[in-house]
N, C-alpha and C positions, 0 to 999 in steps of 0.2 A: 504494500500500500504506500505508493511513494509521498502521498499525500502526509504523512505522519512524521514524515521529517525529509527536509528539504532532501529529493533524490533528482540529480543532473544529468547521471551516468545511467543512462538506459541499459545502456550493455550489459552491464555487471549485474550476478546472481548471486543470490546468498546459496553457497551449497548445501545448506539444512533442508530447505525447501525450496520452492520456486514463488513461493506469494510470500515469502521472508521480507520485511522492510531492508529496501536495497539502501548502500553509502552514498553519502554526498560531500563536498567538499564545502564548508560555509562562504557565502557570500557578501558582500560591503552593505551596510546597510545607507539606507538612506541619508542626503546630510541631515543630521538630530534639528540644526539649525534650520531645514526646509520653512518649515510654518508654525513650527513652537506654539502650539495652541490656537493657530489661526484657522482660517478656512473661509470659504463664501460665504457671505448672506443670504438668507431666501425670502422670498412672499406666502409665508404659510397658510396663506388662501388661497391660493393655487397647487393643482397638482406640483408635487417634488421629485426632478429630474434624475433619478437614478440610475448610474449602469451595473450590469452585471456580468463580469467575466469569467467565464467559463469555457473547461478544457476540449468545446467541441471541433471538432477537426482533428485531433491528436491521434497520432498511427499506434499510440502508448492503447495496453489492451484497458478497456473497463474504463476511458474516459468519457465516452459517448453516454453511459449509462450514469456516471457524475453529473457531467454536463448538462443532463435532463434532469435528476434528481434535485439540483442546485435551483435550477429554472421552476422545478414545483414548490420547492419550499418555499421560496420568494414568493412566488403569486399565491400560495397559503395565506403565509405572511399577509400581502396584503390585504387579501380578504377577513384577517382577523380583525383591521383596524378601525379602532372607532372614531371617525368624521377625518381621520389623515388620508390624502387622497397622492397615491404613488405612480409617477410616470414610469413602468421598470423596462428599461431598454436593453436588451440582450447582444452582446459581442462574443464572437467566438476566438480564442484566443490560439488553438490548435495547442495547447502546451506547450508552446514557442515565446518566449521573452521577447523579440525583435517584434512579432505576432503582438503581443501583449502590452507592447509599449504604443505601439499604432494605433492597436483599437482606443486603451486608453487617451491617447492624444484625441482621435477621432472621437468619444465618448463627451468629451470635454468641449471640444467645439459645437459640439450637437447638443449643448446646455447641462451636461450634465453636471452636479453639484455634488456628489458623491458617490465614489466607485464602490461597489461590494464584486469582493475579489480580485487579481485571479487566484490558484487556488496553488499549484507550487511556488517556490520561494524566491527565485530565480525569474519568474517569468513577473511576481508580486512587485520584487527589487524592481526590475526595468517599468513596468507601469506604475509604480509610485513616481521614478526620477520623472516619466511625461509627467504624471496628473501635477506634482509640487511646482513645475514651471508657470500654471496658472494657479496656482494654489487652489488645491482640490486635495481633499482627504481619502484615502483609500484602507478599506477596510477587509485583508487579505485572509483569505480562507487558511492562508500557511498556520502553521504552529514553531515555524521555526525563528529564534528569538534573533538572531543577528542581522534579520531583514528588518526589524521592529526600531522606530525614532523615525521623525520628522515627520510627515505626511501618511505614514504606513503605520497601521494595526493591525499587529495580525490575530485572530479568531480562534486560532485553534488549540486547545488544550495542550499546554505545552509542558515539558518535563521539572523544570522549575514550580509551576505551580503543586505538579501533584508531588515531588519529591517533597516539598512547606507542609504541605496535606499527611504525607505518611510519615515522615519523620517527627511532627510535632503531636500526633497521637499517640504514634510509641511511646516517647518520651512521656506524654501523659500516662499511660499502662506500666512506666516507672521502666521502660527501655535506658540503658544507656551506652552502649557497645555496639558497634556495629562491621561488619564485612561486608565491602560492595564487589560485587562480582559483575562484569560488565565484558559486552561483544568489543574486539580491537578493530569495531568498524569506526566512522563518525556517527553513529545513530548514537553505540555504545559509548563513546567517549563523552557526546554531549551529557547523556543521560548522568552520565558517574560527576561531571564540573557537577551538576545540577544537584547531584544528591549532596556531595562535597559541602555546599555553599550551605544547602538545606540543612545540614547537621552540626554547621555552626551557629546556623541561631537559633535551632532548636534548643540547640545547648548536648547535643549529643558526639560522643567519638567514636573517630574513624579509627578502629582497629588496622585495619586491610583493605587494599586493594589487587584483587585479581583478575585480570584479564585474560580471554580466550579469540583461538582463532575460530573465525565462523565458518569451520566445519566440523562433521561429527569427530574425526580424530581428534582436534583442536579442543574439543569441548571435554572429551576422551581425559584429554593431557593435564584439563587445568585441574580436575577432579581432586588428586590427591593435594595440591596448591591450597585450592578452595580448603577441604577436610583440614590439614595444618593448619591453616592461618584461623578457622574456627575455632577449633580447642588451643590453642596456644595463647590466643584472647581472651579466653573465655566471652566470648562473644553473643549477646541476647538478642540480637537480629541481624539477618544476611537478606542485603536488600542488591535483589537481582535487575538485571535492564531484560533481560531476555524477552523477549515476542512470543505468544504462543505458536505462530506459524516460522516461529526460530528455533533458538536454543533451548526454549523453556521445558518443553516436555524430556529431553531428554538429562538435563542439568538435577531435575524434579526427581526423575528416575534413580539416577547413580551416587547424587549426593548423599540417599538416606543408605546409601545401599553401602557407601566408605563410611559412613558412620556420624553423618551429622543427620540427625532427626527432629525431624520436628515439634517432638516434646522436648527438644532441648535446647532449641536456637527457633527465632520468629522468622519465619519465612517473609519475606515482603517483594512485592512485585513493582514495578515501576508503570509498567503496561499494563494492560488490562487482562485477567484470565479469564475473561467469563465466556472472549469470543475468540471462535466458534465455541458452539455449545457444547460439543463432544470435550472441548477441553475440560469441562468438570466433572469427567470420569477416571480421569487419569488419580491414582493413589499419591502422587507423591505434593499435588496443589492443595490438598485437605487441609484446610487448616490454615493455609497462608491468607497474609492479608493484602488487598489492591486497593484502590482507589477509581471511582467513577461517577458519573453524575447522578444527579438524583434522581433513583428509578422509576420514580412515579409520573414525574415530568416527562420524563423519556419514554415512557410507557404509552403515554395519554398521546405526546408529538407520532409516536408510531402510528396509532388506530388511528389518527387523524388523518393521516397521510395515505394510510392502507385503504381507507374506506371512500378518500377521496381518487385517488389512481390506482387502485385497484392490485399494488405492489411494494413491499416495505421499500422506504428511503435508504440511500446509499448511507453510512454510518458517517459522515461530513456533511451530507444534505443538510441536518436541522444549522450551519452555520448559516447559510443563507437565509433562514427566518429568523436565527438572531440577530443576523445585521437589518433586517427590516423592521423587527419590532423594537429595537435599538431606536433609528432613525425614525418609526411613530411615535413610541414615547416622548423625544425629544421634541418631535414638532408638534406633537399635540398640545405642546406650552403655549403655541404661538409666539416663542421667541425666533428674531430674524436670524441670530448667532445660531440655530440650532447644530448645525452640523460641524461648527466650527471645533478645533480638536482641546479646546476647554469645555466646550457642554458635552462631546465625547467623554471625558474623562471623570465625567461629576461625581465624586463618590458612592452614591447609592447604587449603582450601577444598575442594571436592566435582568428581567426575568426572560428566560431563554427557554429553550426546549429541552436542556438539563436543565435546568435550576438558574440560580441566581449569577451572571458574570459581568465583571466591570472592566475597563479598558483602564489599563495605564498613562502615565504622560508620556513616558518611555516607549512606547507604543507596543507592549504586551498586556497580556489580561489576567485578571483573575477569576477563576470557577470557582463556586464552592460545590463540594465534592464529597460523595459520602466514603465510608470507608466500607468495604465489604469482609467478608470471606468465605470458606466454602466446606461445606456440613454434609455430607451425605450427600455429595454430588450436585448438590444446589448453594446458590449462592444468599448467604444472608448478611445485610446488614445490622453492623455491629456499631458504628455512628453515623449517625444520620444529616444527608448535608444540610446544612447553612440556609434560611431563611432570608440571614439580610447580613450584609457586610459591618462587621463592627465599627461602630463609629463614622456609620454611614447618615445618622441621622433616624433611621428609617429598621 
């Protein structure tokens, strides 16, 4: 799912699987200096010119069916809104940057006042630097944080937030030790800075760090690594980046099998275990804890979605009704500043299709996120997400 973290390199395959989250190299972000909280004005009694980029045209497999899924969440979106009336103008980006910077320029000439998407990191990056030349905000489906400042937010659950999420729960459950175990791709390196960062203001230590090559020998190899730097810590959580369409099932398998179990070390995941569903039949994720949005939200945005097209949403789809009902909240103030990247960032932030997220200045976001785990093959929530941001007013 390249979508998940900036991926450039088509080519390259993770050898665990072939739907593994592929490497990518990080990208410049925008100048931070673009628009520092600025953006257009609007006439909130008129329809609000919005465009929407997406990956259609891309030879990449499973963009076609994004690219539509993104297209229905939005016009959901707008038919949620009450008296905000949206112009939503679709460009196809093909998953091309050069592609992505055109349209966006073109999007802009054609009155647009704010972009939702595009949806990789790379192609985000070049239609942010168009849209920031007329000063336009863009609101990228990426989750990847080095495209994030100036003109550019990006939307997507990013590792930062949920390593804040799982780190400072442990720590509540009286965690304080920990071994990160992480892929020697860039998916797995950002993951590990992210936990790094999280475990110092949690207040929690990094015992170890281990790294594997992403393949099954590789995974093979770091086993007995992983096992020693456990007990040698005495370590009360091993907090993995693994993907379940990666390393995860097999790292799940052999760790308990060299002797770190999970009655004796907190299993904790970075990603999410729940999907595919067959992943919580596996013996060795029992017990472990993940972090995800709040099910019941996501639950409701699914039947919505299924009973209106007749097909579940792409699992990024609901970002495109977050950026809509983002943008309706805001202008159903009838303030002219709506979209400007200060009433973006307002602290109470906005209720989503997960739960509650708010955009950064920095141009990252925060979810709140429940925390789950998994009992008999099913997934139960053991803290429940966040209502409203602290100190949000609200």
């Amino acid at each position: 799912m390249r979508f998940m973290f900036a991926v450039f390199n088509r080519a390259r395959k993770i050898v665990l699987t072939a739907t593994a989250v592929a490497a990518t190299a990080l990208v410049a972000a925008c100048d931070p200096g673009a628009i520092s909280g600025g953006g257009p004005t609007i006439n909130t009694s008129k329809p609000v010119p919005v465009a929407l980029l997406v990956p259609r045209g891309s030879a990449q497999h499973g963009d076609g069916v994004l690219a539509q899924s993104l297209e229905n969440a939005a016009r959901l979106a707008i038919a949620d809104l009450n008296g905000v009336k949206v112009d939503l103008r679709v460009y196809d980006t093909a998953g091309n940057p050069q592609t992505a910077a055109n349209v966006a320029a073109q999007a802009v000439n054609d009155g647009a006042r704010i972009i939702l998407g595009p949806v990789y990191a790379e192609a985000a990056n070049a239609a942010g630097i168009a849209a920031a030349k007329r000063g336009v905000n863009v609101l990228a489906f990426s989750n990847n944080p080095s495209i994030a400042g100036g003109n550019v937010f990006v939307m997507g659950a990013t590792f930062d937030n949920t390593a804040s999420r799982l780190t400072q729960y442990a720590k509540r459950q009286g965690k304080s030790t920990m071994v990160v175990v992480s892929g020697n791709n860039a998916a797995g390196q950002a993951g590990r800075a992210a936990i790094q960062q999280a475990a110092v203001q949690s207040g929690m230590t990094i015992a170890g760090n281990v790294s594997y090559d992403l393949s099954q020998q590789g995974v093979i190899n770091a086993i007995p690594t992983i096992s020693q730097n456990v007990r040698q810590s005495n370590a009360d959580v091993m907090l993995m980046t693994a993907t379940t369409a990666g390393a995860l099932p097999l790292l799940t398998q052999l760790l308990p099998e060299a002797g770190v179990k999970t009655t004796d070390v907190q299993y904790m995941g970075l990603t999410r275990w729940d999907i595919p569903a067959q992943t919580l039949e596996l013996p060795g994720v029992q017990n472990g804890w993940f972090a995800l949005p709040d099910p019941q939200k996501s639950a409701a945005f699914r039947a919505r979605y299924q009973s209106t097209y007749g097909a579940a949403p792409h699992p990024i789809g609901g970002l495109a009704y977050d950026g809509i009902a983002a943008i309706g909240a805001l202008v159903s103030a009838g303030n002219s500043g709506a979209l400007t990247g200060a009433a973006l960032t307002q602290p109470a932030g906005f209720q989503g299709t997960g739960g509650i997220f708010r955009l950064r200045p920095d141009g990252t976001n925060e979810r709140g996120l429940a925390i789950a785990t998994i009992q008999d093959k099913k997934v139960v929530i053991i803290d429940p997400a966040p209502r409203s941001f602290p100190g949000a007013g609200s």
